[in-house]
BALO-69856 format. One line per 2 residues: their letters; for each residue x, y, z of C-alpha. Coordinates in steps of 0.05 Angstrom, whole numbers, plus 5000, padded with zeros to 4 digits. Example, Ala and Ser with C-alpha at 12.3 -4.5 7.8 and 13.67 -1.06 7.14 Angstrom:
2
AS	5246:4910:5156 ~ 5273:4979:5143;
//
This chain:
570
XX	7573:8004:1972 ~ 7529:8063:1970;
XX	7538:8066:2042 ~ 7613:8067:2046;
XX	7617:8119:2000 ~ 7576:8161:2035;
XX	7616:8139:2098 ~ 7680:8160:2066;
XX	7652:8229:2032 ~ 7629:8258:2106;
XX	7705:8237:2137 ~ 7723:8280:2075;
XX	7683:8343:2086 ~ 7702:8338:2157;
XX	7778:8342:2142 ~ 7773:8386:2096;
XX	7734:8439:2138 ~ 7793:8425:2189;
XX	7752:8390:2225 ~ 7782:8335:2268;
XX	7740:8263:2258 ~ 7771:8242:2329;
XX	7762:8258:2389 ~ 7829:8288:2427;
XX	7861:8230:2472 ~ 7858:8265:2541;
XX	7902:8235:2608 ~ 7887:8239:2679;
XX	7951:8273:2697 ~ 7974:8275:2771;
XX	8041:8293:2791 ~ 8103:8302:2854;
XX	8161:8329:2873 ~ 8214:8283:2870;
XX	8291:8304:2907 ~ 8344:8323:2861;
XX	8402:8286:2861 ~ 8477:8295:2841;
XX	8510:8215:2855 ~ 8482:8212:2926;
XX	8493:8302:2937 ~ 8423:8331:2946;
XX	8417:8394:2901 ~ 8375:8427:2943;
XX	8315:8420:2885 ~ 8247:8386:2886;
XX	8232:8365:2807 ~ 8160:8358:2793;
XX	8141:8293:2756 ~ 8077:8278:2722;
XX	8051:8217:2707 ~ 7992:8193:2661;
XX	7933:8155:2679 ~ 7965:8125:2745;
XX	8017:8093:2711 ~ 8064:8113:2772;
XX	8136:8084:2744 ~ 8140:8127:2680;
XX	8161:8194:2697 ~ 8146:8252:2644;
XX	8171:8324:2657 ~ 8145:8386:2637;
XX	8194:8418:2596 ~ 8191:8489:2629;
XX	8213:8455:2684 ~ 8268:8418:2654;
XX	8292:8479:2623 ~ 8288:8520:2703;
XX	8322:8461:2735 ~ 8363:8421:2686;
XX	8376:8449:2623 ~ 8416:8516:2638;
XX	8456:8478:2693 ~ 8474:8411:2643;
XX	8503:8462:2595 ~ 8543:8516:2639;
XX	8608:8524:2650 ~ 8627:8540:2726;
XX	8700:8532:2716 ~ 8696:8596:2673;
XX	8646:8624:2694 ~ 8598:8618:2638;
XX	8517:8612:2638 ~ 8483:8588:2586;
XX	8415:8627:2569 ~ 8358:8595:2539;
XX	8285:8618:2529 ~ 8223:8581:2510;
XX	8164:8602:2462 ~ 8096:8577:2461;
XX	8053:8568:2402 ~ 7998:8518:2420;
XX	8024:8442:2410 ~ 8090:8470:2392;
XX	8146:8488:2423 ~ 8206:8529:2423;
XX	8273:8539:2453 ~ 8329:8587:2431;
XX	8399:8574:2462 ~ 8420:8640:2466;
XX	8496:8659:2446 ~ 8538:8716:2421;
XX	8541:8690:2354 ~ 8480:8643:2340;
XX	8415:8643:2366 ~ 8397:8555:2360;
XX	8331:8529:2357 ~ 8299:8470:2386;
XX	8232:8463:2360 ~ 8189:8398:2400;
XX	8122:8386:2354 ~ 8078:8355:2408;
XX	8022:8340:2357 ~ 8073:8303:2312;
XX	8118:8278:2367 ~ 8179:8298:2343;
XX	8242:8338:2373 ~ 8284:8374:2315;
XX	8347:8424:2310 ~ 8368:8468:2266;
XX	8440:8455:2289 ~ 8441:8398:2343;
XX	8521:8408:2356 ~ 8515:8474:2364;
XX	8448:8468:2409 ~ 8486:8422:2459;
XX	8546:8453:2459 ~ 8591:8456:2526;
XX	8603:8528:2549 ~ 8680:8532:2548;
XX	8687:8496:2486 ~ 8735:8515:2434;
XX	8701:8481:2371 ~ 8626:8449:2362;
XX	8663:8373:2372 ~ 8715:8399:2427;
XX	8719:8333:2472 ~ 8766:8359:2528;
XX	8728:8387:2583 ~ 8792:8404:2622;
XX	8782:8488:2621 ~ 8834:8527:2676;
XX	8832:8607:2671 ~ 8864:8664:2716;
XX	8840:8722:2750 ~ 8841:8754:2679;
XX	8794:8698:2646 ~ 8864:8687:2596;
XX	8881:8603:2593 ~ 8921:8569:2643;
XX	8954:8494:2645 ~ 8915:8475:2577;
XX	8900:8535:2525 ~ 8838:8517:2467;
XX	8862:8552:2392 ~ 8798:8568:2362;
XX	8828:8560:2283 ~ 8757:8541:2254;
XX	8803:8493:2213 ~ 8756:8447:2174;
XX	8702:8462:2212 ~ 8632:8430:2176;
XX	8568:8439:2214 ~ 8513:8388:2216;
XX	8454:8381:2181 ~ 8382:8395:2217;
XX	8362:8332:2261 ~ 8292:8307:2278;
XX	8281:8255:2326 ~ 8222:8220:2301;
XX	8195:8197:2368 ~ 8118:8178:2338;
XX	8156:8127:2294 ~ 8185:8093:2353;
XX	8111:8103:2388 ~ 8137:8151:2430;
XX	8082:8200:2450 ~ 8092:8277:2478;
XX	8032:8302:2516 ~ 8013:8372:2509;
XX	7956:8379:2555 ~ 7925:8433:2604;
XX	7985:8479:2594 ~ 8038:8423:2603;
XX	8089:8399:2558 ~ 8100:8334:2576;
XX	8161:8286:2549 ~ 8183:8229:2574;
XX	8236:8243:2632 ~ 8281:8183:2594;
XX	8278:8220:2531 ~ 8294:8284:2552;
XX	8359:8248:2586 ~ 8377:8209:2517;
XX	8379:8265:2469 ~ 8391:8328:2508;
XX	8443:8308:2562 ~ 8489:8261:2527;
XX	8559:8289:2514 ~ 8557:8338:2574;
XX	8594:8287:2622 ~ 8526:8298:2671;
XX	8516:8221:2655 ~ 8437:8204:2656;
XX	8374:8230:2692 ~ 8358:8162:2733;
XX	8292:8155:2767 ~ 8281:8100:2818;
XX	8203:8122:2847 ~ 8243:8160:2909;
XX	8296:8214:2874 ~ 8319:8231:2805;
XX	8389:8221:2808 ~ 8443:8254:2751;
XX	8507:8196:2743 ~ 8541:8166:2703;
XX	8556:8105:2728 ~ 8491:8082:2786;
XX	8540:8042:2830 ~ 8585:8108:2847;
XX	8508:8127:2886 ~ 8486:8067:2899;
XX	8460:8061:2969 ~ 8410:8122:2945;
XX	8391:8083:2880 ~ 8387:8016:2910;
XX	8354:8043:2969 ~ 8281:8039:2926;
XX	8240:7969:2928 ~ 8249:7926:2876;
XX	8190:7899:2837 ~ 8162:7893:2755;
XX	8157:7937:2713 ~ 8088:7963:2692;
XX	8055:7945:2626 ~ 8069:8018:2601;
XX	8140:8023:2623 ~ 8160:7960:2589;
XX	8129:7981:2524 ~ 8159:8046:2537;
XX	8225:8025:2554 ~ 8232:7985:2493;
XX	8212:8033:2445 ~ 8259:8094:2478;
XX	8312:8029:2478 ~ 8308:8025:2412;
XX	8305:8103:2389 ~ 8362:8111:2433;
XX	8413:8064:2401 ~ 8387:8080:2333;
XX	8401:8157:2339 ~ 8471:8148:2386;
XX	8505:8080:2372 ~ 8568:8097:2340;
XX	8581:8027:2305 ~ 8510:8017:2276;
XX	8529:8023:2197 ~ 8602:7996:2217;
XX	8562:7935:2248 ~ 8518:7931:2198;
XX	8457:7945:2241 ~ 8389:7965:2199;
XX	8354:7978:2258 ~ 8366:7965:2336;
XX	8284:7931:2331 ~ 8305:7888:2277;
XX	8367:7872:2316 ~ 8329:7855:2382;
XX	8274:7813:2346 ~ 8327:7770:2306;
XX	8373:7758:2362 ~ 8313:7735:2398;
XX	8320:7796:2465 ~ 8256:7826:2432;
XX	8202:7778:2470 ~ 8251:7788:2540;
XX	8249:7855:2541 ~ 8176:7862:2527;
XX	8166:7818:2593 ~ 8154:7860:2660;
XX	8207:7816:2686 ~ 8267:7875:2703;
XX	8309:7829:2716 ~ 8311:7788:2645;
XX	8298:7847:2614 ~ 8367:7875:2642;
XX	8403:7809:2622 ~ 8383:7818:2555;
XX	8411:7889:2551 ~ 8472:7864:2590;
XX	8481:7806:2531 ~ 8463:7860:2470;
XX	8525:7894:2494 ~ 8568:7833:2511;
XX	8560:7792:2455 ~ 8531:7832:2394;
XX	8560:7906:2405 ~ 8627:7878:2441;
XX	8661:7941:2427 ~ 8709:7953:2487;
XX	8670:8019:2488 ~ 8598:7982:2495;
XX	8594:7968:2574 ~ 8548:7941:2627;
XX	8552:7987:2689 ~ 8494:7956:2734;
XX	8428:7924:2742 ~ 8360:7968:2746;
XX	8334:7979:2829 ~ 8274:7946:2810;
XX	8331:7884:2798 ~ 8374:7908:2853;
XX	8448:7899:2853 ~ 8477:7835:2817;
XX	8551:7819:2803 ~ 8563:7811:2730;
XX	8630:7807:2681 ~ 8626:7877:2642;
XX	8658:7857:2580 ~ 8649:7812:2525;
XX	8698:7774:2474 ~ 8735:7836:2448;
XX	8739:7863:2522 ~ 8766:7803:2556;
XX	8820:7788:2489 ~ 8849:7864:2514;
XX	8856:7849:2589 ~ 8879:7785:2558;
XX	8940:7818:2523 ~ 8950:7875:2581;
XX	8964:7806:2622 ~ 9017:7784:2582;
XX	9048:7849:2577 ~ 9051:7867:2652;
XX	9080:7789:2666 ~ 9129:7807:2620;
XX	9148:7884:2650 ~ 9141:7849:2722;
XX	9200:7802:2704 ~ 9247:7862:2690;
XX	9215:7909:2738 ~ 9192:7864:2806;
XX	9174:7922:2838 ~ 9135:7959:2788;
XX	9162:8002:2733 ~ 9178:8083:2745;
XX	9141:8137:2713 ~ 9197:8170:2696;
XX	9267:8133:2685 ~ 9332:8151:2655;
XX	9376:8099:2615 ~ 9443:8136:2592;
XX	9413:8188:2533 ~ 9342:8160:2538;
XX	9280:8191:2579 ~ 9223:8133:2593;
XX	9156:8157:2611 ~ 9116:8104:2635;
XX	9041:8102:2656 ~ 8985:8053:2645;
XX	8916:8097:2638 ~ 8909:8169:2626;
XX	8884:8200:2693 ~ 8877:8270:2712;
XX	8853:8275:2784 ~ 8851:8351:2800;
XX	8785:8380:2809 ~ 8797:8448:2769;
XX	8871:8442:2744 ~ 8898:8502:2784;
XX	8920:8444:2841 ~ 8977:8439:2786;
XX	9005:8503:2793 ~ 8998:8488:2873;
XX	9062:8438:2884 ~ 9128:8491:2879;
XX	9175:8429:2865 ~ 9158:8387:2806;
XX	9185:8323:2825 ~ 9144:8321:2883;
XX	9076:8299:2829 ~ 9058:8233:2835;
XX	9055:8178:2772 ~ 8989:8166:2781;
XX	8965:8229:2754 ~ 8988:8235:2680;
XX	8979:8315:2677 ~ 9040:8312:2740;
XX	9075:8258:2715 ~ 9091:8297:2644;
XX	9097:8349:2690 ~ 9152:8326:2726;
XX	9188:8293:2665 ~ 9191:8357:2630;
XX	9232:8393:2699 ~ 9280:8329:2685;
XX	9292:8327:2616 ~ 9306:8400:2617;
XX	9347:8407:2673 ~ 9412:8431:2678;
XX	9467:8391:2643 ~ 9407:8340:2631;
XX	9440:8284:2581 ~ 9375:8273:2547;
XX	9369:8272:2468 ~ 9309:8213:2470;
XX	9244:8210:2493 ~ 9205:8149:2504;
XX	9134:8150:2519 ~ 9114:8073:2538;
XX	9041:8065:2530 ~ 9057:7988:2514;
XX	9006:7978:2569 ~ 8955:8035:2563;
XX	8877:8021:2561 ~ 8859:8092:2540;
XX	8830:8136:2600 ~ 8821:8220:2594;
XX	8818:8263:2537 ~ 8839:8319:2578;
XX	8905:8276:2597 ~ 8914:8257:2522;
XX	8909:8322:2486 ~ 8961:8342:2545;
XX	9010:8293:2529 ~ 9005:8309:2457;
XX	9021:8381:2461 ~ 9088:8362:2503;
XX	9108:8318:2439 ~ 9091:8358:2391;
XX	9081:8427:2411 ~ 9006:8435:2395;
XX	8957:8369:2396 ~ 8905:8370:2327;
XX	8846:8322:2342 ~ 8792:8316:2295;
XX	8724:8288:2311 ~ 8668:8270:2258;
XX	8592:8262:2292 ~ 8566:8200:2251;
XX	8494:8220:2275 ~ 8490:8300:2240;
XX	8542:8293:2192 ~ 8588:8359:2239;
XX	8662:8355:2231 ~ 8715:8388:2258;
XX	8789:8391:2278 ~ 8815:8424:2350;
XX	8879:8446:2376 ~ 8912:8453:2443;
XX	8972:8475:2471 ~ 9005:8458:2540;
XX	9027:8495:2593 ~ 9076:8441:2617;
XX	9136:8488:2656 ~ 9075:8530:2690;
XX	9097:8595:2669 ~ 9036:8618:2645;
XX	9057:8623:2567 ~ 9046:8572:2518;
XX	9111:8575:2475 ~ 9174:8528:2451;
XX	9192:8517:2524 ~ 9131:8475:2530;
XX	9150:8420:2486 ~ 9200:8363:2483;
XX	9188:8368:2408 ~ 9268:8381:2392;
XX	9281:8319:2418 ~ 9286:8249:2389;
XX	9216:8221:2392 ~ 9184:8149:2413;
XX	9126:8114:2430 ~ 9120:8039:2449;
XX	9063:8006:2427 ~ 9019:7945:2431;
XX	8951:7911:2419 ~ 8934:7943:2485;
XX	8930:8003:2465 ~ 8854:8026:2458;
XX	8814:8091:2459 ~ 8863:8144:2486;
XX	8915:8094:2490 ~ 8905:8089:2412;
XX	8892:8160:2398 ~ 8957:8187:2424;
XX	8998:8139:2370 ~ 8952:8157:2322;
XX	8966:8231:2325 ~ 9037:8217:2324;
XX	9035:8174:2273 ~ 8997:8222:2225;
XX	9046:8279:2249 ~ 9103:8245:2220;
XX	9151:8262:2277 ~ 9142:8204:2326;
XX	9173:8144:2313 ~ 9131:8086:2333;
XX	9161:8013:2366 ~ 9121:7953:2373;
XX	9057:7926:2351 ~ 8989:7954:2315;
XX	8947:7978:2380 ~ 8874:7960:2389;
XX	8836:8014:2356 ~ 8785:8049:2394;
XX	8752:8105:2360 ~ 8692:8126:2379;
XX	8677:8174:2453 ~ 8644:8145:2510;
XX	8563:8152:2519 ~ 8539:8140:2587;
XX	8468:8105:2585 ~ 8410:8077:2609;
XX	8333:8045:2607 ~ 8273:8081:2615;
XX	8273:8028:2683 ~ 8337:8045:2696;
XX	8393:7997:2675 ~ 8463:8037:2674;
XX	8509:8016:2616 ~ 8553:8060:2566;
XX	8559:8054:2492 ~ 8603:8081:2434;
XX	8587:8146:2417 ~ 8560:8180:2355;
XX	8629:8220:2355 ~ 8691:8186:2329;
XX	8756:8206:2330 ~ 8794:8215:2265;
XX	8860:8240:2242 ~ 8854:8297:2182;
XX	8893:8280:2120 ~ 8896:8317:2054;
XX	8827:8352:2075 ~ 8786:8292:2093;
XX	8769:8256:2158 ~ 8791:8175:2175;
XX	8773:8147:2233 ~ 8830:8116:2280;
XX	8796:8048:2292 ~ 8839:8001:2260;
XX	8904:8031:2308 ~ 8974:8051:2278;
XX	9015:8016:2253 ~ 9096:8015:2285;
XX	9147:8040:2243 ~ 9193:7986:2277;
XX	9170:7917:2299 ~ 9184:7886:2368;
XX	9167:7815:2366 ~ 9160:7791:2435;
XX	9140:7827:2495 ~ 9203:7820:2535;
XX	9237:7859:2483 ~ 9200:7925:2508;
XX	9229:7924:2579 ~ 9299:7912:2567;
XX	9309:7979:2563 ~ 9394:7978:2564;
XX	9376:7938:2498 ~ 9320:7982:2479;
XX	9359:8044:2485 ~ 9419:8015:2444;
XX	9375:7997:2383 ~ 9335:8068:2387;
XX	9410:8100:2387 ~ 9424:8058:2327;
XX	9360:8087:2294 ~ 9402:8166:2290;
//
């Protein structure tokens, strides 16, 4: 006993005097240059790598260099022509970095003894140049020679506007170590991707032992990222790889408290996926992400993309229950349109007083949005591209002894596709398009507004807007993520009236993904869409409700029939 105490009065004294007990944990680093990929597009960059103790499949970047090569870039705003400044500051183990900005000056601060990553404002930190408000979604951003708004014009209002609270990823809890060694500050290439690229549409920093490659999706590149050997993974990249799994879905799912989640490692051990994915086996390890999403998240949102190249390329079913019971109802709905219309339905058709607009996914296929300003005649855009399409409809509801007094926008058999496309189509209805966006993960709320240039004339005014017309929207249980938000806003508006069914809900944005061995998946976002009512913020999951019922699906495509009982309505 004597002894002990003794023992335990020196490891006193010694920590007291500051004195560490331990001896500093020091790595053999090595390192290489690895190509820089955009999809399969060299960038013309060599990123240098490190890696610890010849552990050669788990990739750690200094984070000077990330800042030089990807940080700046991730964030800027070519379009516009804005850069993005940030500079770093040194103080032993930690570090750092100031986004630079006329108004703020945000701080990152990475602790590399305690292994944690924190912000002052993480909104504001990973902000999109270009964007109107800290949640803006749309990414669509079109100026003139002037810098002044063209085609799609962002109101700053600050309406409602609540900024986050200060965020610490607590990367040590997850056993998730930074390295701060020999003048290198070392994180994990997979971490820097999860928390500092998500929400810039870049997609993930993939590595696959022969390039880093920036997607979204790995089988739009995949004959670079396939192009690697398969094999296992090593002893420290499974461990790894579960652990950033984990931290990943716990910081960014956007369902967790709706699904009642305590924690993604409690999740994994009960459902029994904990064991696979702690097995070198890539392959099994893969299937068990590829089930967490199909049968336990089963979202619509929640996606398999593609097996990791140490796998190699397997077919698989992306969706799960929820997934399939959509595509399930989308079937039944385009049987019964193809009865009526054989040859597929118009984008744009005219029954006596009534205007149907027609399209099936919201798409927006320009690279810039000045190729809109390009076609002279209007009715020469395709109905492929939404953007056009409204474009188009506009030049023939407004046209010269034009016998329109309704509009009818059929989204009866709309999936949900572009923001950009959305928030367009809502500022033709109504004029200007509100969306509001809560961030589940800091707490940040906020509301933007848009306004379309639909006639091209360079102004944003009443000639814009088919708002002084008589309003409708078809709906269905098809309708999900855009194809849910654009009823939604109408239906909080008050001047759309709705005809159909409840659609499928769908609120939370899109959050490309991956493993620390690269499997390629998306998830439901921290963000969620919401519609602002008497000052607060409700999320749009559960759909909107019609204001008139159609009971069978037939109903929606006799449109002679259709138009009589929306006559009736007035």
């Amino acid at each position: 006993m004597k002894k002990l105490l003794s023992i335990l009065l020196a490891l006193a004294m010694f920590l007291s005097l500051g004195i560490s007990a331990f001896a500093e944990e020091k790595h053999e680093i090595t390192s290489a240059a690895y190509p820089l990929c955009m999809g399969e597009m060299q960038m013309g960059v060599d990123l240098p790598l490190y890696f610890l103790d010849g552990v050669n499949d788990l990739p750690y970047i200094d984070f000077k260099d990330f800042q030089e090569n990807l940080l700046e870039n991730v964030f800027d705003n070519y379009a516009m022509g804005i850069d993005v400044q940030f500079t770093t500051e040194e103080d032993g183990p930690i570090l750092v970095c100031r986004r630079l900005d006329d108004t703020y000056h945000i701080l990152m601060t990475i602790d590399f003894d305690e292994n944690t990553i924190e912000f002052a404002d993480y909104n504001l930190f990973c902000q999109r140049a270009g964007s109107s408000t800290i949640l803006d979604s749309v990414t669509l951003n079109v100026v003139d020679e002037a810098g002044n708004p063209v085609l799609l014009e962002k109101v700053d209002t600050d309406s409602y506007t609540r900024f986050g609270d200060e965020l610490t990823f607590r990367l040590g809890d997850y056993g998730i170590d930074l390295v701060y060694q020999d003048g290198l500050y070392l994180v994990p290439l997979q971490t820097m991707s999860d928390i500092l690229v998500p929400g810039t549409n870049w997609g993930n920093l993939f590595f696959n032992g022969q390039s880093v490659i920036i997607t979204t999706n790995v089988n739009e590149c995949a004959d670079l990222y396939y192009a690697a050997p398969t094999g296992v993974r090593s002893e420290e990249l499974t461990a790894f790889g579960y652990n950033e799994l984990c931290m990943m879905l716990d910081y960014f799912y956007g369902f967790k408290d709706t699904h009642r989640i305590e924690s993604f490692d409690k999740l994994l051990h009960d459902v029994t996926f904990e064991e696979i994915l702690k097995d070198p086996d890539p392959e099994q390890a893969d299937l068990a992400i590829y089930r967490l999403i199909t049968d336990f998240l089963d979202d619509n949102h929640s996606k398999f993309l593609a097996f990791s190249y140490l796998t190699g390329p397997i077919e698989y079913k992306a969706y799960g229950k929820a997934g399939n019971k959509i595509f399930d109802h989308l079937d039944t709905y385009q049987n019964a349109r193809a009865a009526f219309y054989p040859d597929g339905i118009p984008g744009y058709e005219e029954i006596g007083n009534t205007a149907y607009i027609t399209f099936d996914h919201f798409a927006c296929y320009a690279q810039s949005g000045e190729e809109y300003y390009g076609v002279e005649n209007p009715l020469d855009f395709g109905d492929d591209d939404t953007i056009g399409l409204i474009i188009k409809a506009h030049a023939q509801i407004f046209r010269e002894d034009s016998p329109i007094e309704n509009v009818v926008l059929d989204l009866s058999a709309n999936i949900g596709g572009m923001d950009d496309a959305a928030v367009f189509v809502i500022s033709w209805f109504l004029g200007e398009a509100n969306i509001s966006m809560v961030d589940n993960m800091t707490g940040a709320m906020c509301s933007s507004t848009y306004r379309a240039d639909v006639n091209r004339d360079g102004v944003f005014d009443e000639k814009d807007t088919v708002a002084d017309k008589n309003l409708f929207c078809l709906t269905s249980p098809v309708c999900f993520s855009c194809g849910n938000l654009v009823p939604c806003a109408f239906k909080e508006s008050g001047k759309v009236t709705l005809l159909g069914r409840t659609t499928g809900g769908g609120s939370c944005g899109v959050l490309y993904s991956s493993s620390a061995w690269g499997t390629s998946f998306q998830i439901s976002a921290n963000t969620r869409l919401s519609f602002l009512k008497n000052g607060a913020f409700y999320d749009i999951d559960r759909g909107a409700d019609p204001d008139y019922l159609i009971s069978r699906p037939e109903k929606y495509y006799d449109r002679a029939a259709l138009t009589d009982f929306i006559n009736g309505i007035y």
